[in-house]
MIZATI-241602 format. One record per atom (N, C-alpha, C, O): atom name; x, y, z. Coordinates in steps of 0.05 Angstrom, whole numbers. Layout:
BEGIN
atom;u;v;w
CA;X;Y;Z
...
This chain:
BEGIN
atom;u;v;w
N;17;-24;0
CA;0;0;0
C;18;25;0
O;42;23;4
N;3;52;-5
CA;18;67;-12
C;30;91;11
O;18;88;32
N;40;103;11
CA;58;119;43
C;29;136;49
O;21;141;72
N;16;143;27
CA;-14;155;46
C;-38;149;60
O;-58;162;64
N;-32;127;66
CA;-46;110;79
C;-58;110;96
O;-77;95;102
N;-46;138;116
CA;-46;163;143
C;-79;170;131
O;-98;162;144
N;-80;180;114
CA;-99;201;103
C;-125;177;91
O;-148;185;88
N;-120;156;87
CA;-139;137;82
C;-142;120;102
O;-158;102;100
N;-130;123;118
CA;-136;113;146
C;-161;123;156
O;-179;109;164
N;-160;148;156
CA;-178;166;171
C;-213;179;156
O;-228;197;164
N;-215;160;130
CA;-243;164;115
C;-252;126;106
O;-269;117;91
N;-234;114;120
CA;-240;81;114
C;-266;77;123
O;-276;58;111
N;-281;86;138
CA;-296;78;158
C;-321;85;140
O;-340;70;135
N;-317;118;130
CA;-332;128;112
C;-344;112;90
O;-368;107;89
N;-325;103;70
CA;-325;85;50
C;-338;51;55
O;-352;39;39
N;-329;44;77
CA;-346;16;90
C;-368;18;105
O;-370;4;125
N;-387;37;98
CA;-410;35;115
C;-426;22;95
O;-449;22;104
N;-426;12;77
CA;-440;-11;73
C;-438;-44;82
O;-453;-64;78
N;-424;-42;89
CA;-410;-67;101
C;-436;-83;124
O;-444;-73;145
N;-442;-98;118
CA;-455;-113;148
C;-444;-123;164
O;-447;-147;163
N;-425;-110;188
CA;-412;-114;206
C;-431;-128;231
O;-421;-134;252
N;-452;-130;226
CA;-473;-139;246
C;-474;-173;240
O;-477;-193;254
N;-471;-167;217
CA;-480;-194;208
C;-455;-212;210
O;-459;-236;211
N;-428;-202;210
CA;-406;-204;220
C;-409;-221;256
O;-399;-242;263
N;-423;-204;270
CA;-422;-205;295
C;-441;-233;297
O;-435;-250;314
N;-468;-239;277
CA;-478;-251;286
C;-470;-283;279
O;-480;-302;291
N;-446;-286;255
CA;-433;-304;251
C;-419;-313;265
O;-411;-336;268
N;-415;-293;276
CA;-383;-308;303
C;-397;-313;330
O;-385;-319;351
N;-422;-308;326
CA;-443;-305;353
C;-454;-332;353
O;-460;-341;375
N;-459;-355;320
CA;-466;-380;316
C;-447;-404;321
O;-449;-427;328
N;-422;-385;312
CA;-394;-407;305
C;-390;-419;334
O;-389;-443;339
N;-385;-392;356
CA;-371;-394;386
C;-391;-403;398
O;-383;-413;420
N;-419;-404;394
CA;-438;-404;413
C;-441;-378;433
O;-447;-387;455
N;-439;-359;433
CA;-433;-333;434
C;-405;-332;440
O;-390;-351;443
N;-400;-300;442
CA;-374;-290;437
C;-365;-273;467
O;-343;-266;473
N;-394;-268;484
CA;-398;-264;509
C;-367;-271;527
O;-355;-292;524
N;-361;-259;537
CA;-341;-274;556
C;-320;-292;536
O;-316;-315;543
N;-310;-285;518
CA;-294;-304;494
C;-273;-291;492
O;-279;-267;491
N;-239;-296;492
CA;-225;-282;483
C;-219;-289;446
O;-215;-310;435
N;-222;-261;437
CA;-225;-262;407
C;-197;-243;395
O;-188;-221;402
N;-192;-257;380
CA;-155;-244;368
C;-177;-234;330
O;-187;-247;312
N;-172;-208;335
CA;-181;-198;306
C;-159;-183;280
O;-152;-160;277
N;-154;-205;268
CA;-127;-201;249
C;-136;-183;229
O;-155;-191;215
N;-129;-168;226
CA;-122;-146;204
C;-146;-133;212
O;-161;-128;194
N;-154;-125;237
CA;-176;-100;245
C;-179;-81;233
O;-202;-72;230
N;-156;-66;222
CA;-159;-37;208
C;-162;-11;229
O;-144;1;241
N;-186;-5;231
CA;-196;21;241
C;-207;2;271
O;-210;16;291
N;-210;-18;274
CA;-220;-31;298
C;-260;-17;296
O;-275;-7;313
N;-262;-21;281
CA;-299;-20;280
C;-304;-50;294
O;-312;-55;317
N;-296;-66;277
CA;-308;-103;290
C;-301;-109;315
O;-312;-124;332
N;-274;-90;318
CA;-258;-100;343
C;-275;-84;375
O;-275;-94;398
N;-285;-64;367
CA;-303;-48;383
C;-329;-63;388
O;-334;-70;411
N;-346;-70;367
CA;-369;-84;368
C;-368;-110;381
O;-389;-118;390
N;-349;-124;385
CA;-344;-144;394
C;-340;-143;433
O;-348;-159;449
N;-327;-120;436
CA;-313;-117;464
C;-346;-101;474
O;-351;-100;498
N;-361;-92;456
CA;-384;-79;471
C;-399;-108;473
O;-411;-111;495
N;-400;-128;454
CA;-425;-149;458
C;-402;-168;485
O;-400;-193;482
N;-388;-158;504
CA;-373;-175;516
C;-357;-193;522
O;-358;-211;539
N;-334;-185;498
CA;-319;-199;487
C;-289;-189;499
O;-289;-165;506
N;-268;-203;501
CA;-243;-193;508
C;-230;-201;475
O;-226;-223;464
N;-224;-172;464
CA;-208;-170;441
C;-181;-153;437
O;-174;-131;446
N;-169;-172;423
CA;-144;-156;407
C;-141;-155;388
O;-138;-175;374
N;-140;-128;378
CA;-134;-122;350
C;-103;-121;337
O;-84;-108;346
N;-103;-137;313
CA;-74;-135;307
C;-77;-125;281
O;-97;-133;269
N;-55;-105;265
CA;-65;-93;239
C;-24;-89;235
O;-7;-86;253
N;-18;-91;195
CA;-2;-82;185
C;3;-50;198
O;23;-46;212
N;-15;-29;192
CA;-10;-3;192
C;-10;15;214
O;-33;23;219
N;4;23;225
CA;-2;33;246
C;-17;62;244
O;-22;75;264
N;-23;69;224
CA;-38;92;220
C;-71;78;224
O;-89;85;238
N;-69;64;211
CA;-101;43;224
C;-107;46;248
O;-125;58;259
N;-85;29;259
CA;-85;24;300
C;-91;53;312
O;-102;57;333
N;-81;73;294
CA;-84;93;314
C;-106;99;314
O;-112;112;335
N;-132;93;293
CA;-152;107;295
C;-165;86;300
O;-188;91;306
N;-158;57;302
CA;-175;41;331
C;-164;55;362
O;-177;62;381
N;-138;55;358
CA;-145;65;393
C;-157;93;406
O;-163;97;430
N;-159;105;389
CA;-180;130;393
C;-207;123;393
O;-223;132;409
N;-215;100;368
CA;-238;96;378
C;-242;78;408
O;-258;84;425
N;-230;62;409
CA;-231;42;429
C;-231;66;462
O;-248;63;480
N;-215;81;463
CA;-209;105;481
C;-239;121;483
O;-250;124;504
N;-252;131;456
CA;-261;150;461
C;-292;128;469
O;-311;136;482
N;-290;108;462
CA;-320;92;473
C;-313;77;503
O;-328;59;510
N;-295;83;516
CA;-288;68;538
C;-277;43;538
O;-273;30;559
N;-271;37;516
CA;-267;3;510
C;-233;-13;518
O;-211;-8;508
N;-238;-25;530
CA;-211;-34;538
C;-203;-56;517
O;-208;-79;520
N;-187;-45;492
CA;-179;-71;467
C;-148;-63;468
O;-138;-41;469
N;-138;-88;465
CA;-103;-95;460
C;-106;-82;431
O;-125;-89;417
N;-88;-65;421
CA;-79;-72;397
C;-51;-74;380
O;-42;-51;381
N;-37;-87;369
CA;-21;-95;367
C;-6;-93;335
O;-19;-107;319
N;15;-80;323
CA;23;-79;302
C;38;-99;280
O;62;-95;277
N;30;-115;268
CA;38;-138;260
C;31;-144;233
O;12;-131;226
N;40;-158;217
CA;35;-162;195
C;23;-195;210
O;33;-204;231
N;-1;-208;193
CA;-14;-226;200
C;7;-255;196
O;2;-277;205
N;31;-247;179
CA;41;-285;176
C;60;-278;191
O;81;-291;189
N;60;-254;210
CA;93;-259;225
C;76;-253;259
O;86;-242;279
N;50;-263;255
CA;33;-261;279
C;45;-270;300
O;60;-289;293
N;48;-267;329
CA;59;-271;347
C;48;-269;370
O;58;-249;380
N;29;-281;388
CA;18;-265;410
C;18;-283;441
O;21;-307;442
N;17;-273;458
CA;15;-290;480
C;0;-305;494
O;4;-324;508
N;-22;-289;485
CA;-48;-303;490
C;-55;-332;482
O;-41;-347;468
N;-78;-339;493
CA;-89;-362;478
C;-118;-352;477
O;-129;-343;496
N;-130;-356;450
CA;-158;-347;450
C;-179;-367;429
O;-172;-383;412
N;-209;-359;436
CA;-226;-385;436
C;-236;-374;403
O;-243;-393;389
N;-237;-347;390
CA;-246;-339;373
C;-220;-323;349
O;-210;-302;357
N;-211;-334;323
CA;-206;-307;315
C;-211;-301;287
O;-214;-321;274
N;-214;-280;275
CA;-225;-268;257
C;-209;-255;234
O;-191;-239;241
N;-213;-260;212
CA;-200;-236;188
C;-218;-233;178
O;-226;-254;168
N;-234;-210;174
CA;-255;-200;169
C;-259;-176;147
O;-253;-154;155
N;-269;-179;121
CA;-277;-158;105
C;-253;-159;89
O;-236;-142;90
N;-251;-188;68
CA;-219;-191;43
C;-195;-189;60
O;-174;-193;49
N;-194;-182;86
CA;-158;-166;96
C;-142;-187;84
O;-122;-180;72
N;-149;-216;85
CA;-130;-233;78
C;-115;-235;46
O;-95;-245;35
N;-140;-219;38
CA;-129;-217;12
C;-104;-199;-3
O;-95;-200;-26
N;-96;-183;17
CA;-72;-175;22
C;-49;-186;29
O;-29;-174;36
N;-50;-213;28
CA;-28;-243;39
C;-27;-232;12
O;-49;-228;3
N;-6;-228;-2
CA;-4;-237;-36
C;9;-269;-39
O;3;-283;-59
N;22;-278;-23
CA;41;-307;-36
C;23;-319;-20
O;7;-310;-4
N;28;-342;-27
CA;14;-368;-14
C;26;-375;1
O;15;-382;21
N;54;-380;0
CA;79;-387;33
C;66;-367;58
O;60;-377;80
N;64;-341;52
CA;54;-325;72
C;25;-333;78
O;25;-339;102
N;1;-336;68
CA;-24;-345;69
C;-26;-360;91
O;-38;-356;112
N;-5;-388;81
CA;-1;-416;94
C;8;-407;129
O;-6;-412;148
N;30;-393;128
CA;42;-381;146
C;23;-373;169
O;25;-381;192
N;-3;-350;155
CA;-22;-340;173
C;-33;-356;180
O;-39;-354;204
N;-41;-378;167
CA;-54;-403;182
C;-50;-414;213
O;-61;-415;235
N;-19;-426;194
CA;-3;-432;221
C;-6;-425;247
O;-12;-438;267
N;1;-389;241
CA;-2;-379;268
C;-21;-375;280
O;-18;-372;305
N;-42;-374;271
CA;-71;-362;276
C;-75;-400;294
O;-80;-405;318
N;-72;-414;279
CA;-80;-447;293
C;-64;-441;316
O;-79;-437;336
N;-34;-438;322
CA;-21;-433;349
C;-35;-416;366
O;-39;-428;387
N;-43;-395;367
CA;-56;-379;375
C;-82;-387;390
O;-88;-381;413
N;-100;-407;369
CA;-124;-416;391
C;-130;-439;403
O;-121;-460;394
N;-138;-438;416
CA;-141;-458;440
C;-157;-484;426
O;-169;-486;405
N;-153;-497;442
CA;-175;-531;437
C;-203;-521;425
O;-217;-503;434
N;-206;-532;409
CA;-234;-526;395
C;-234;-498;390
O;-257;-489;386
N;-214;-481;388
CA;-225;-451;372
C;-227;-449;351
O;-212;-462;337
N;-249;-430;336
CA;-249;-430;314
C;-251;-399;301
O;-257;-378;311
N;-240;-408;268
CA;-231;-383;264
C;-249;-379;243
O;-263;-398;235
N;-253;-351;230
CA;-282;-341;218
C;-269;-319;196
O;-262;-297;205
N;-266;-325;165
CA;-251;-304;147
C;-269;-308;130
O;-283;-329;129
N;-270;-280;111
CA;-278;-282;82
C;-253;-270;70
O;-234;-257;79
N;-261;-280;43
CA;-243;-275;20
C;-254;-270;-6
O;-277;-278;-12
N;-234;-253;-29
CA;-256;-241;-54
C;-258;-269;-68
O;-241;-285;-60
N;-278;-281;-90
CA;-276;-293;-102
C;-262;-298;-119
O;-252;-276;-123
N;-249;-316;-137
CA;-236;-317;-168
C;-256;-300;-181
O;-248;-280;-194
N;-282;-305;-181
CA;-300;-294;-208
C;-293;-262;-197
O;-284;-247;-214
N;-296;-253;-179
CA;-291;-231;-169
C;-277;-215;-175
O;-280;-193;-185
N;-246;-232;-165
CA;-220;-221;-180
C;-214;-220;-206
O;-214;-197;-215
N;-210;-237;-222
CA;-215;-237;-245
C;-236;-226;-265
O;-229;-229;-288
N;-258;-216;-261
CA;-287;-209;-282
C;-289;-184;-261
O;-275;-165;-268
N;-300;-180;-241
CA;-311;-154;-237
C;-295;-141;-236
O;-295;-122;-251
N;-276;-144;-217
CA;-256;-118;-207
C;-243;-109;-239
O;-237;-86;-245
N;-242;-130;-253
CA;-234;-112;-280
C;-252;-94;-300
O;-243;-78;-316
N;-282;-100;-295
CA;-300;-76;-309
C;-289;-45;-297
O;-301;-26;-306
N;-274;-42;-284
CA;-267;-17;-282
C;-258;-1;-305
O;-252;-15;-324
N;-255;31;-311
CA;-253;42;-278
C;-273;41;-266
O;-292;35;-280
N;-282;48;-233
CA;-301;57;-223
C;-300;84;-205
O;-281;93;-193
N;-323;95;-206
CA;-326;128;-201
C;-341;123;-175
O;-359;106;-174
N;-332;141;-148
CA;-356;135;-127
C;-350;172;-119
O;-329;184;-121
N;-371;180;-111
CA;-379;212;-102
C;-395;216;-87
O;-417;218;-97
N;-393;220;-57
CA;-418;220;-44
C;-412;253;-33
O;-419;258;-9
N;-401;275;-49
CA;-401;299;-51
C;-375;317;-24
O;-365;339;-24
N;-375;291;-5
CA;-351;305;8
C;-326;280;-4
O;-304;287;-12
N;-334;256;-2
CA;-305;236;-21
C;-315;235;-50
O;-338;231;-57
N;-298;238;-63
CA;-296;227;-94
C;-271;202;-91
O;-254;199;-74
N;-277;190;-112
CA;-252;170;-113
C;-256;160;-143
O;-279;155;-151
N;-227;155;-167
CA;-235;145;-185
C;-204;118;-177
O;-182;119;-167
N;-222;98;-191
CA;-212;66;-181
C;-193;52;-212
O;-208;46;-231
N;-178;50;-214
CA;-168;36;-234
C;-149;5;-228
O;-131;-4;-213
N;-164;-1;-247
CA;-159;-39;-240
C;-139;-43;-266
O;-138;-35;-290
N;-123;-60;-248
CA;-115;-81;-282
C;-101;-113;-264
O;-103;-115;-240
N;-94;-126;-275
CA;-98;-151;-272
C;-65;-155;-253
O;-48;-140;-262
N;-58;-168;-235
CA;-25;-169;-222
C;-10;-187;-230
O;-20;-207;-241
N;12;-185;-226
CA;34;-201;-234
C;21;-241;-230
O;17;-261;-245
N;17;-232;-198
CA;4;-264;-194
C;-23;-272;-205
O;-40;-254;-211
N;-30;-305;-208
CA;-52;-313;-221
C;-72;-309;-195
O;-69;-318;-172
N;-93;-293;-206
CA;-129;-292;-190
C;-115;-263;-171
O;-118;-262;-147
N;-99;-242;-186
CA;-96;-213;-164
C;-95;-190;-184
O;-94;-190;-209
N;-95;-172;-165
CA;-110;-149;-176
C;-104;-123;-168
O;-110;-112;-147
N;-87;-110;-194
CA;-68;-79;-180
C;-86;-57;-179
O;-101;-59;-199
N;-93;-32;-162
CA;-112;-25;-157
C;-101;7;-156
O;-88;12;-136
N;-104;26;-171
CA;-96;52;-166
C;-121;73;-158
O;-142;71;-172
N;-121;88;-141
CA;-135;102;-129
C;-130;130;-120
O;-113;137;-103
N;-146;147;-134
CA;-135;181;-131
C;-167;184;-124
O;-187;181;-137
N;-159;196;-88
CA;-182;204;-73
C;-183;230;-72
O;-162;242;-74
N;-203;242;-70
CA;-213;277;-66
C;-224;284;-42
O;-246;273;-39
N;-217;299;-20
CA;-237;297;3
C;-242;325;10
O;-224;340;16
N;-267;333;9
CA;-269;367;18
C;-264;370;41
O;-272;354;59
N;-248;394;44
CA;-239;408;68
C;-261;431;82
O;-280;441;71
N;-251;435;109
CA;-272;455;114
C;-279;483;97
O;-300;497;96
N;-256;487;86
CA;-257;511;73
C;-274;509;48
O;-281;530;38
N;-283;485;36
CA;-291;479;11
C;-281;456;-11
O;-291;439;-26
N;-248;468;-5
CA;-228;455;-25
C;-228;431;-19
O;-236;422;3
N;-216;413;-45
CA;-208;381;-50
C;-180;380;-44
O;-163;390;-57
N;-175;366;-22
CA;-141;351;-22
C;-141;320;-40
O;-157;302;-34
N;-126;319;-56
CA;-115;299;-71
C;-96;286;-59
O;-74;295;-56
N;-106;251;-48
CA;-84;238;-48
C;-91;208;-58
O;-112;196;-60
N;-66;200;-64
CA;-69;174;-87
C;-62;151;-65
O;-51;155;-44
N;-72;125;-76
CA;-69;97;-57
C;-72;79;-81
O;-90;80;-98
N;-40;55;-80
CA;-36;40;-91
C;-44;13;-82
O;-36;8;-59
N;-58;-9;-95
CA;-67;-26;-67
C;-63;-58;-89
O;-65;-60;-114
N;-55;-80;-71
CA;-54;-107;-84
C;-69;-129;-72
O;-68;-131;-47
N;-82;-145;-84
CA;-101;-164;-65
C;-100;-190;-87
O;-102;-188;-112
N;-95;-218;-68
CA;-101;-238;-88
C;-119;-257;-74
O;-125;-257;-50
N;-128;-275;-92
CA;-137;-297;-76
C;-123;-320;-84
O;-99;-321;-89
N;-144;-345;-86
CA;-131;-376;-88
C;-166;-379;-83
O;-183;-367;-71
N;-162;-411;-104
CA;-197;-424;-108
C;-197;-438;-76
O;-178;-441;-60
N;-222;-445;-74
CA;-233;-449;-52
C;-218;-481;-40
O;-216;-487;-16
N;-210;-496;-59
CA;-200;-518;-57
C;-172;-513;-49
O;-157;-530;-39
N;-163;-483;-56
CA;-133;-483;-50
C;-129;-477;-23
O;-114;-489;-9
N;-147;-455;-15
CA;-154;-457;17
C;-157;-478;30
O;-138;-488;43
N;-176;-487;29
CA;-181;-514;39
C;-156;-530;46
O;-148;-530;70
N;-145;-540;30
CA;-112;-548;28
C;-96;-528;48
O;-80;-537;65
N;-99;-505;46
CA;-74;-498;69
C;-90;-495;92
O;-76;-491;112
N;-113;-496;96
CA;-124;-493;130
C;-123;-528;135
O;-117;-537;157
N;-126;-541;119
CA;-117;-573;126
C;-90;-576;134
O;-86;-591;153
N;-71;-567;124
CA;-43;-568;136
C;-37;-548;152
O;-14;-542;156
N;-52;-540;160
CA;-45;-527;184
C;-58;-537;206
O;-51;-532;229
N;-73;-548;199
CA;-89;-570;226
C;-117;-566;223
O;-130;-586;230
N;-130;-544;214
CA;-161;-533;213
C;-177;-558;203
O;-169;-572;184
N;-205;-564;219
CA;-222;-581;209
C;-249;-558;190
O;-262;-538;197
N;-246;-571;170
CA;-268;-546;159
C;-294;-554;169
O;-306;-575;169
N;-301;-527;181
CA;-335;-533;196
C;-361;-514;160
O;-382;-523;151
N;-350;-496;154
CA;-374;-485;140
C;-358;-479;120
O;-334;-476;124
N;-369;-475;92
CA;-363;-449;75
C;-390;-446;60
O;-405;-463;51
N;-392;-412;58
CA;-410;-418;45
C;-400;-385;40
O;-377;-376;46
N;-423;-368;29
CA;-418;-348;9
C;-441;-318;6
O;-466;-316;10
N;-424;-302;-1
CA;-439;-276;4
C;-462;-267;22
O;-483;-254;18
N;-449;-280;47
CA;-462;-272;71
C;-491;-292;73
O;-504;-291;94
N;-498;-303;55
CA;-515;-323;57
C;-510;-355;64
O;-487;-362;67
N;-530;-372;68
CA;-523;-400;88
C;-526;-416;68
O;-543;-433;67
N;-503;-407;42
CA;-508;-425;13
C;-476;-422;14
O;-459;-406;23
N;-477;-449;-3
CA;-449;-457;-22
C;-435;-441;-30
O;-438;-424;-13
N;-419;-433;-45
CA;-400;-417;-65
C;-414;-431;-97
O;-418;-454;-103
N;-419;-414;-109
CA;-424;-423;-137
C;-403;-405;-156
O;-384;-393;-147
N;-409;-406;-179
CA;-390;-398;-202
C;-388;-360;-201
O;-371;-342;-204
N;-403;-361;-198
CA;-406;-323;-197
C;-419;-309;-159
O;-429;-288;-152
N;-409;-334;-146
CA;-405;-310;-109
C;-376;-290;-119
O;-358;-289;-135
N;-387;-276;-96
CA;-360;-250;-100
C;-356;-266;-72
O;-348;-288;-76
N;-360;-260;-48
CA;-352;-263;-22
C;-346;-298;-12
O;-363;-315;-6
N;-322;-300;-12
CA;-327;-337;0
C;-321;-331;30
O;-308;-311;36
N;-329;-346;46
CA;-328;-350;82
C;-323;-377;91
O;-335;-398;88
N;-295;-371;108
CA;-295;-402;121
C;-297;-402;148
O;-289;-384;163
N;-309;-424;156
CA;-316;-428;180
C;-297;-455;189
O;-302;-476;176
N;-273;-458;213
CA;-253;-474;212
C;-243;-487;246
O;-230;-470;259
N;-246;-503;255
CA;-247;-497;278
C;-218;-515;294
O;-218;-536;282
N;-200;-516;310
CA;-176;-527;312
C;-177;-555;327
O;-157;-568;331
């Protein structure tokens, strides 16, 4: 990602309010049998939105994120709502923690930012070390049809009159990823647009390739299923979800 990241840190939240983070909550609320009293490790949190919602429904969480410009605007949130959350700066395959916990989460593609598959495998690993007897862990990821067919109808234009953003796709070096250039506009108090640009890379791997590395890493697959619905993956889901438990 690109060194402005500071400045896209701080309108992320903006841009993902479509997101069903609820529905997030209520998945990991079926998986754990609630999340109540659960210690939950949330890998690649970002802004800590999930990581908040979780410590309010009574959860003991830690957030771990690449950017520390992210972390900072979870621990402000976490601060300014009272919330007592760890958060921790880490890239997810060089994960490290001391804890042992019953829940953990990559939530909303983050993993799709693993670009190699040694690293992927890696996050596995650690994420399995990490949880306890019977924990289970709860990710989505973009689809192949996704990566490949939509993200390339670009460009795409989004304007909700204080962000503009125009999106340009083209296809990445690796097979099923996707180079992503981004020049954001954000009005200032005074009126004016600040321009800053974000370079971004995300891949996946077919559902069978997953499969294969949460099996060698020890994971029993409990669910997959797709675009937030209690169905399969078919040929054209954008969102795949695994449900994996140790």
């Amino acid at each position: 990602m690109s060194s402005s990241y500071q400045e896209f840190a701080h309108i992320y939240d903006e841009l993902m309010n479509d997101i069903p983070y609820d529905a997030y909550i209520d998945l990991l609320d079926l998986a754990s049998t609630g999340v109540v009293g659960k210690k939950v490790l949330d890998v690649g949190c970002g802004t800590g939105l999930l990581s908040a919602m979780l410590a309010k429904k009574g959860a003991s969480v830690t957030g771990v994120d690449l950017s520390a410009d992210m972390l900072e605007v979870a621990s402000n949130r976490a601060r300014s709502l009272g919330l007592d959350i760890e958060f921790i700066q880490q890239p997810m395959q060089q994960l490290e923690v001391e804890d042992t916990y019953d829940i953990a989460v990559i939530s909303i593609d983050s993993l799709n930012y693993v670009i190699s598959q040694t690293d992927v495998r890696e996050t596995f690993r650690r994420i399995y070390k990490a949880l306890g007897k019977d924990g289970v862990l709860l990710f989505d990821v973009h689809s192949i049809f996704k990566m490949d067919e939509i993200f390339l109808e670009g460009p795409f234009v989004f304007d909700d009159q204080r962000i503009t953003y125009m999106w340009q796709t083209a296809p990445g070096d690796e097979e099923h990823s996707i180079y992503s250039q981004l020049a954001f506009f954000v009005r200032q108090e005074n009126g004016l647009f600040k321009r800053f640009d974000e370079v971004h890379m995300q891949r996946t791997f077919s559902v069978t390739e997953y499969v294969g590395m949460l099996n060698d890493a020890g994971f029993q697959i409990e669910r997959i299923f797709a675009d937030w619905e209690d169905e399969p993956p078919t040929d054209e889901s954008e969102r795949v979800f695994f449900q994996v438990r140790k």
